[in-house]
C-alpha positions in Angstrom: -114.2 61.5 -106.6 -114.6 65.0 -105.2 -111.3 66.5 -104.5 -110.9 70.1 -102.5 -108.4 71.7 -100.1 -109.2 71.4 -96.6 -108.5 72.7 -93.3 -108.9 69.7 -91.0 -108.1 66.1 -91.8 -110.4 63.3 -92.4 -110.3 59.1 -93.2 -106.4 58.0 -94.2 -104.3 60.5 -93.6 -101.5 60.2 -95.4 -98.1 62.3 -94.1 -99.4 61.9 -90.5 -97.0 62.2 -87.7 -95.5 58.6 -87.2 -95.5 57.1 -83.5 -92.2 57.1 -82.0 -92.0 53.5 -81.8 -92.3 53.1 -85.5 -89.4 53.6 -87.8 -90.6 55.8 -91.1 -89.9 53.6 -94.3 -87.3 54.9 -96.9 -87.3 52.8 -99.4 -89.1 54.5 -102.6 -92.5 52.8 -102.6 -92.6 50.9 -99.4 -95.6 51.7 -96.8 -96.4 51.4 -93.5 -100.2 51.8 -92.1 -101.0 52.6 -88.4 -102.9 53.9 -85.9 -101.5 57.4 -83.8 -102.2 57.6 -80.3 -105.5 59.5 -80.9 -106.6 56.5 -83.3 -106.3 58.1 -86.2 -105.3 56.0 -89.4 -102.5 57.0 -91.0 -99.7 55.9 -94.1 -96.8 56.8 -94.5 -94.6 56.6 -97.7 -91.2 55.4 -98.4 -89.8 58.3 -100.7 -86.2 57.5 -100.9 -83.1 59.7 -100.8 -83.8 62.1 -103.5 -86.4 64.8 -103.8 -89.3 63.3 -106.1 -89.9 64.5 -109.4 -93.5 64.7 -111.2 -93.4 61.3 -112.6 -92.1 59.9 -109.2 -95.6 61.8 -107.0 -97.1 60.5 -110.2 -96.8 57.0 -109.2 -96.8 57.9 -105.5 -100.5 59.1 -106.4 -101.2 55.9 -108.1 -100.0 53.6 -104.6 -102.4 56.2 -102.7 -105.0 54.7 -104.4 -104.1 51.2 -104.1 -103.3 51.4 -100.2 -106.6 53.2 -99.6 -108.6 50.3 -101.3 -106.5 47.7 -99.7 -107.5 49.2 -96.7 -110.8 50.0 -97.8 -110.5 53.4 -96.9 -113.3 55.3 -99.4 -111.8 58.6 -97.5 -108.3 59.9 -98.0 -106.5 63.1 -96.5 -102.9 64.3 -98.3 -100.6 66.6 -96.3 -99.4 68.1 -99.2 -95.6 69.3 -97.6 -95.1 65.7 -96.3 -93.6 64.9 -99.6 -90.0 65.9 -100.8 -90.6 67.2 -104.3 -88.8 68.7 -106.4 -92.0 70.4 -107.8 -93.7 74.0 -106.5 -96.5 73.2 -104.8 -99.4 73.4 -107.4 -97.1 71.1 -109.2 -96.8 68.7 -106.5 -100.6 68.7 -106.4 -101.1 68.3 -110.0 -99.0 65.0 -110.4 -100.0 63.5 -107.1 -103.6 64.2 -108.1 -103.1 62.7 -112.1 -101.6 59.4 -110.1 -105.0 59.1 -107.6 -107.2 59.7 -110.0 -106.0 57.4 -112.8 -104.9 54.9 -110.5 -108.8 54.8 -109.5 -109.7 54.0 -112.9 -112.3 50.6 -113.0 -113.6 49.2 -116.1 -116.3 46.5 -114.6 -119.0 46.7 -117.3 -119.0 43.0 -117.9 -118.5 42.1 -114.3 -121.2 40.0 -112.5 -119.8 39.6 -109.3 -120.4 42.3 -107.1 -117.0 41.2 -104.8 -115.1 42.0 -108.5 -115.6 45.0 -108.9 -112.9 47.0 -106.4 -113.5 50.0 -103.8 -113.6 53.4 -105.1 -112.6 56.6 -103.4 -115.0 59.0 -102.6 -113.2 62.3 -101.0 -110.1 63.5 -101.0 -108.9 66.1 -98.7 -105.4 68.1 -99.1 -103.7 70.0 -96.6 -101.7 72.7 -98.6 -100.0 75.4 -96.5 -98.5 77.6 -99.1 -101.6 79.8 -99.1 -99.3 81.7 -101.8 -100.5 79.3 -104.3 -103.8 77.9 -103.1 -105.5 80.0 -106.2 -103.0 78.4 -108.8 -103.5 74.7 -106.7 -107.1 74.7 -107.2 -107.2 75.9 -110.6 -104.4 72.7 -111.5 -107.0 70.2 -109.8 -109.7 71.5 -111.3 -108.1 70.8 -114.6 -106.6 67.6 -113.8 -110.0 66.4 -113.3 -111.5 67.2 -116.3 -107.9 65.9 -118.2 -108.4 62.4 -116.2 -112.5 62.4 -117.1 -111.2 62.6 -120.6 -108.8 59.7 -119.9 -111.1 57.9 -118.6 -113.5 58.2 -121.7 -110.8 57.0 -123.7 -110.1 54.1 -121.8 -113.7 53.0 -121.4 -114.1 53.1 -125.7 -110.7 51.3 -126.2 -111.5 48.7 -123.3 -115.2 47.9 -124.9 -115.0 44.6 -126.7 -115.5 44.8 -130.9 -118.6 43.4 -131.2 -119.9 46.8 -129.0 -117.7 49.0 -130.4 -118.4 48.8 -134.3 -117.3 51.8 -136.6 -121.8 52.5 -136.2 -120.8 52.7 -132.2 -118.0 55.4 -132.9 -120.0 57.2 -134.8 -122.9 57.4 -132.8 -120.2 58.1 -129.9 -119.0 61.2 -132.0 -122.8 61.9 -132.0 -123.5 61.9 -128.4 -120.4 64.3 -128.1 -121.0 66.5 -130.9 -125.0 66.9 -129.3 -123.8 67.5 -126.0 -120.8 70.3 -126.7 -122.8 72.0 -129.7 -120.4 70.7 -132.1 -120.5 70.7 -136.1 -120.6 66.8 -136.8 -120.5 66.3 -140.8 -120.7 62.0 -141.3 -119.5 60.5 -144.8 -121.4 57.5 -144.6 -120.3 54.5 -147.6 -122.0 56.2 -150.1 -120.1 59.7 -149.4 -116.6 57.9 -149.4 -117.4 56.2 -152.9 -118.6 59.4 -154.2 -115.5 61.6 -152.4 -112.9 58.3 -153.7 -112.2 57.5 -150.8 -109.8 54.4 -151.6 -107.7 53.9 -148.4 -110.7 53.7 -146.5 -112.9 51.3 -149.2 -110.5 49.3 -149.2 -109.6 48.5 -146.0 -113.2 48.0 -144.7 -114.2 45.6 -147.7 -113.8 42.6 -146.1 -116.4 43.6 -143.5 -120.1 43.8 -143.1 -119.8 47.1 -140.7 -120.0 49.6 -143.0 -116.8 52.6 -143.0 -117.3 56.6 -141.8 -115.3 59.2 -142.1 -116.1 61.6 -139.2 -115.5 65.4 -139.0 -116.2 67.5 -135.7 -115.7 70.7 -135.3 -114.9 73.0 -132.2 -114.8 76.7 -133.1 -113.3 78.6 -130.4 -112.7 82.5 -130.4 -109.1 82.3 -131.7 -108.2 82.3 -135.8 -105.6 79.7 -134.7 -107.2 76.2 -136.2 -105.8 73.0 -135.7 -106.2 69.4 -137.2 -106.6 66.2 -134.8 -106.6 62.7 -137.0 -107.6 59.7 -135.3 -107.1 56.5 -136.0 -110.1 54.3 -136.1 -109.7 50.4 -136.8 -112.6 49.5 -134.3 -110.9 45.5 -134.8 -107.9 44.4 -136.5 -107.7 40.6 -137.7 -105.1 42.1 -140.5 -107.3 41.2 -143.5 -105.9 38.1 -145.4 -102.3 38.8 -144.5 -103.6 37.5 -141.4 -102.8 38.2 -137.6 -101.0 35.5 -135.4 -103.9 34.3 -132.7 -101.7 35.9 -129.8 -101.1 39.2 -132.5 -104.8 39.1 -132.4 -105.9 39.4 -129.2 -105.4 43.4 -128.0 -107.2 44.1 -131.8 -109.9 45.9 -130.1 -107.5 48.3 -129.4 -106.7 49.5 -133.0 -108.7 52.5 -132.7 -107.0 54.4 -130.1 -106.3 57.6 -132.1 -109.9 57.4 -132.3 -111.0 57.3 -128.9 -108.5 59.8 -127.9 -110.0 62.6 -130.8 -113.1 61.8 -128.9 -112.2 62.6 -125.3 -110.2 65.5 -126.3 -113.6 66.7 -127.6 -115.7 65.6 -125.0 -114.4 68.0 -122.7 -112.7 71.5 -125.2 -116.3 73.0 -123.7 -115.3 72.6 -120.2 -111.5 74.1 -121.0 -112.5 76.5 -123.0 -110.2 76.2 -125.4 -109.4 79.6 -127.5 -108.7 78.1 -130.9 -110.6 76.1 -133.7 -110.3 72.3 -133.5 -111.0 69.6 -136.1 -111.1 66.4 -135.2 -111.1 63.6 -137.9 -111.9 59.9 -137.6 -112.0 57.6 -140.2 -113.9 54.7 -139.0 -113.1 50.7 -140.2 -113.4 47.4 -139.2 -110.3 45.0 -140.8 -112.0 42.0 -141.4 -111.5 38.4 -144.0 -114.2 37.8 -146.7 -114.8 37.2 -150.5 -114.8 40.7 -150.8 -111.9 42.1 -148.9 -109.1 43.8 -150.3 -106.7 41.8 -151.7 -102.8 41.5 -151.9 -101.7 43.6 -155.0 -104.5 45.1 -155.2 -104.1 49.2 -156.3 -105.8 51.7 -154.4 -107.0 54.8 -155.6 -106.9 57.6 -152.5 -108.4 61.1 -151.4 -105.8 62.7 -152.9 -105.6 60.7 -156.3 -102.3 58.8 -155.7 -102.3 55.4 -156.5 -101.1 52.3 -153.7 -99.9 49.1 -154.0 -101.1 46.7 -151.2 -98.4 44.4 -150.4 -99.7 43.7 -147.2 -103.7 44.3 -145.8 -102.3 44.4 -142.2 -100.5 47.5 -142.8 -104.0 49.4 -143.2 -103.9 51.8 -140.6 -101.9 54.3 -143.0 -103.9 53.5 -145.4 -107.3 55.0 -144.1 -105.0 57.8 -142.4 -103.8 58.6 -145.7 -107.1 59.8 -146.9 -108.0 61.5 -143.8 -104.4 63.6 -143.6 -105.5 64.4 -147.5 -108.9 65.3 -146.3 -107.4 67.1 -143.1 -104.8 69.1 -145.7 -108.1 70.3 -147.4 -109.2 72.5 -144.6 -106.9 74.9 -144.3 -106.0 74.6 -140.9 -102.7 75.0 -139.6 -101.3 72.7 -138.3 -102.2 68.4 -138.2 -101.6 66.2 -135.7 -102.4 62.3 -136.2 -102.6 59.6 -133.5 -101.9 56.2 -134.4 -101.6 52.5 -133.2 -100.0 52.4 -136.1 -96.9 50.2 -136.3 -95.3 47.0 -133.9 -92.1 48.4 -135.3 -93.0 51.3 -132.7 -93.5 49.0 -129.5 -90.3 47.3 -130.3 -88.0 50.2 -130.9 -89.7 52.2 -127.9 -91.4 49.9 -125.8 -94.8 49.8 -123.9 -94.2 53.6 -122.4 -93.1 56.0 -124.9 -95.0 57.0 -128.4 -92.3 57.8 -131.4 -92.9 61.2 -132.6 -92.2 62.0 -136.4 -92.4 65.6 -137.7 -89.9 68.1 -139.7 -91.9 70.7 -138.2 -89.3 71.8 -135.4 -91.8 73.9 -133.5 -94.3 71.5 -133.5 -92.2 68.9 -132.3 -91.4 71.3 -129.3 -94.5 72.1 -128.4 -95.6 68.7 -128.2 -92.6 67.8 -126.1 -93.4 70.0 -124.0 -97.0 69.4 -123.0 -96.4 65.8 -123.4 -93.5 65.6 -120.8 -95.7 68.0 -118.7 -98.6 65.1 -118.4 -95.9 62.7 -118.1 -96.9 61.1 -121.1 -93.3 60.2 -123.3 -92.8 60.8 -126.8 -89.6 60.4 -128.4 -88.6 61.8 -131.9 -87.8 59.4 -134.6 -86.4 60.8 -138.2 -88.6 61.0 -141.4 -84.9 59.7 -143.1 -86.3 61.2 -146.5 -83.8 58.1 -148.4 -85.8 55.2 -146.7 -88.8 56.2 -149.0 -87.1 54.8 -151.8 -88.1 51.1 -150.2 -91.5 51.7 -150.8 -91.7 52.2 -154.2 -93.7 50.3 -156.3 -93.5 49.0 -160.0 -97.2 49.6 -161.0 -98.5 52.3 -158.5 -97.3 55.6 -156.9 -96.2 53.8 -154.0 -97.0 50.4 -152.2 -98.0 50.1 -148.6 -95.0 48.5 -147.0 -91.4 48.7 -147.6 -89.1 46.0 -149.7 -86.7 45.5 -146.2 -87.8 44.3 -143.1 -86.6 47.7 -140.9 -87.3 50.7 -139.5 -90.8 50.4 -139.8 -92.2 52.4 -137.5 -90.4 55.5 -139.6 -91.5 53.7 -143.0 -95.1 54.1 -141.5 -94.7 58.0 -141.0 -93.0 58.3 -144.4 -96.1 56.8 -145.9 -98.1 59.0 -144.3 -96.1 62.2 -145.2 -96.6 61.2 -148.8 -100.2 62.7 -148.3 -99.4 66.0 -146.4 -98.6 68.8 -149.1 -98.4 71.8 -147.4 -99.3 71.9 -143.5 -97.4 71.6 -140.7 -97.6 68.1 -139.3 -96.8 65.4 -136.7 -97.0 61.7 -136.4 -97.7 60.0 -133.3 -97.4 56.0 -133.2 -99.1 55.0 -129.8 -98.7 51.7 -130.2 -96.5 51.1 -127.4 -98.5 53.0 -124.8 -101.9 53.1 -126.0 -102.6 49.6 -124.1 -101.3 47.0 -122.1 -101.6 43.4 -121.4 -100.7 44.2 -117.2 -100.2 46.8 -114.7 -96.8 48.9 -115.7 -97.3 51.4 -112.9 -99.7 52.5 -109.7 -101.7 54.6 -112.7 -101.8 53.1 -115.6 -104.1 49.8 -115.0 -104.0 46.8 -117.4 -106.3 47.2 -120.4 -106.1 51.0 -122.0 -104.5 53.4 -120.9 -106.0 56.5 -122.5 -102.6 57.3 -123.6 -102.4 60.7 -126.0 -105.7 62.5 -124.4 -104.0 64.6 -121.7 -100.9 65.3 -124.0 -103.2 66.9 -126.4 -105.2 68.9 -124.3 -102.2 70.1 -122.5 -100.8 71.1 -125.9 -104.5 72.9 -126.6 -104.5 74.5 -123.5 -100.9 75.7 -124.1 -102.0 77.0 -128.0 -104.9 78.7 -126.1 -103.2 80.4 -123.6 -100.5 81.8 -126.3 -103.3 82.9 -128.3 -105.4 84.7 -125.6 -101.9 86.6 -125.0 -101.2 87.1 -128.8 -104.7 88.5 -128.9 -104.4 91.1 -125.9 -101.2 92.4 -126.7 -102.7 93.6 -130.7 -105.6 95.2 -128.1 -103.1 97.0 -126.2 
């Protein structure tokens, strides 16, 4: 989709002047196409009676793209002033452009139909006549493409079936990238993780044929400021022999989320270039049943030399993140993030549109609220209640994997976690809510994944950058 600003309209115009014998719609979402006297095609918008806020143009973006293929317009023209935002313009720009783009997002790989697979746009034209901030609107598009190509990345890897997306296919995935941007790629392969006792990770693969990694990619920008990324990869969930429900079962491919989303974020730190050293760690499973899988009670031995109690092999995801945050915390960097499918707990306390955010760190937490709610991508904090730790101890280990009770788990999951982080500033994201969904919840975000997480971090990296290029000027002054 090639997007630029323009000085003469072209294709579906939308915010063209209405014929007089047409009423404009009001309604917030409705639409009307037609024809002005000169025959050009144009829509207009219902945009109700407030002024629009991002996420609002957001989803107006998002219904762009669906009225254009509906009327299989491949050619769309946005008069940029025709909407009532509460936004400046480079603002209005940015979120109208976030909803096209996503909302143009096809995942037709397995498609044989040619009449299946829908229209895509081509060109986008945008009449902005603030010519105050044409510099800062272009520089916002330009980066909301390459924040939707990551996206996109993300959703293609979560969307691929299991049996094409193997812990081998993330690796050579993190391969491909780390080849194409110059990275440092180090792989611990099965023999590495035995030798590093690696037990969280052991374990949970076990029951499977495709063999665990531990990746480690490396982005070394000019800055001293270096920063942790951890992934979660769990390329299929069937949750071991405490066994998944059939339904449970079915969005499984989608376990490795965190993962995907490391990768996008580094598919495109070149193309931002982003002022600060990044680390992004993956450790790579499959969750499978066999004679050999991990079993309940079983004690694992992790990274960090702490001992679990398995009470239940579905709750694995903290258990390969365990050894990666200990791994992580062996860096040095400063701060860690992880991203997680990690919990149902999650999806039921915050539903399919907001991630649960768990940190002590309060300037971490800010800063990720910030660039989160700047991509329109919600987090909400949840507490790391330090006396809820207590329901995970265990009689024979240092801890055991679930809790005694039967609530809060989506904070019994980060507390887990936090068991493993000694000394570094870190946050939890569960993205189990909005990492994936069964439908359509909005004009952008299209059934299947989502890329949830991707543009949230590389808002956040740009943000780090930007404070460090500053930091770094003012010592040269």
């Amino acid at each position: 989709m090639k997007i630029e600003i323009v000085n003469r309209p072209f294709g579906l115009q939308v915010g063209l002047a209405l014929p007089k014998s047409l009423n404009a719609p009001t309604k917030l979402g409705s639409q009307v196409f037609f024809l002005d006297d000169r025959g050009n095609a144009g829509l207009a918008l219902g945009q109700g009676d407030q002024s629009l806020n991002s996420d609002q143009l957001r989803t107006i973006g998002g219904q762009i793209c669906q009225a254009a293929r509906m009327g299989n317009y491949k050619d769309i023209t946005i008069f940029i002033e025709y909407f009532k935002s509460q936004e400046d313009v480079s603002k209005t720009v940015q979120a109208i452009i976030e909803g096209l783009i996503l909302g143009d997002y096809q995942f037709p790989d397995y498609k044989t139909k040619k009449d299946d697979k829908p229209l895509s746009i081509d060109n986008v034209g945008l009449i902005v006549n603030n010519d105050s901030k044409i510099e800062e609107t272009r520089r916002r598009i330009e980066e909301v493409k390459i924040y939707c190509q990551a996206a996109f990345l993300a959703r293609d890897l979560v969307n691929m079936p299991a049996s094409d997306m193997s812990p081998r296919d993330v690796k050579n995935k993190a391969q491909e990238i780390s080849q194409k941007g110059k990275f440092e790629l180090e792989i611990f392969d099965k023999s590495a993780l035995v030798s590093m006792k690696t037990g969280g990770i052991l374990g949970v693969s076990s029951g499977s044929k495709n063999e665990p990694y531990l990746l480690h990619m490396v982005y070394r920008g000019g800055n001293k400021k270096r920063i942790a990324i951890v992934g979660k990869g769990v390329t299929f969930d069937s949750g071991g022999l405490s066994l998944k429900p059939a339904e449970a079962m079915i969005d499984m491919k989608s376990d490795m989320a965190g993962a995907a989303d490391v990768l996008s974020v580094f598919s495109v730190l070149n193309d931002l270039k982003i002022d600060c050293e990044v680390h992004g760690i993956i450790p790579c499973v499959e969750n499978m049943i066999s004679a050999d899988a991990v079993k309940v009670g079983d004690i694992l031995k992790m990274y960090d030399g702490q001992t679990v109690e398995v009470l239940n092999t579905d709750a694995e995801g903290r258990l390969i993140l365990a050894d990666a945050l200990a791994y992580a915390e062996t860096l040095d960097v400063d701060q860690i993030v992880d991203l997680a499918t990690l919990t149902g707990a999650c999806l039921v306390a915050l539903g399919e549109r907001v991630a649960g955010l768990m940190t002590d760190d309060l300037e971490l937490r800010n800063d990720l609220e910030r660039a989160f709610a700047d991509q329109g991508e919600a987090i909400w904090p949840l507490p790391l209640f330090a006396a809820y730790a207590e329901m995970m101890k265990s009689e024979i280990a240092d801890m055991a994997n679930v809790q005694s009770g039967k609530f809060a788990g989506a904070i019994m999951g980060g507390l887990f976690l936090q068991r493993f982080i000694k000394k570094t500033p870190w946050a939890h994201l569960d993205i189990a809510g909005p990492s994936f969904n069964r439908k359509s919840l909005d004009s952008f975000l299209p059934a299947g994944a989502t890329g949830f997480g991707v543009r949230g971090l590389l808002q956040w990296l740009t943000n780090v950058s930007s404070e460090s290029r500053v930091a770094k000027q003012r010592q040269n002054d």
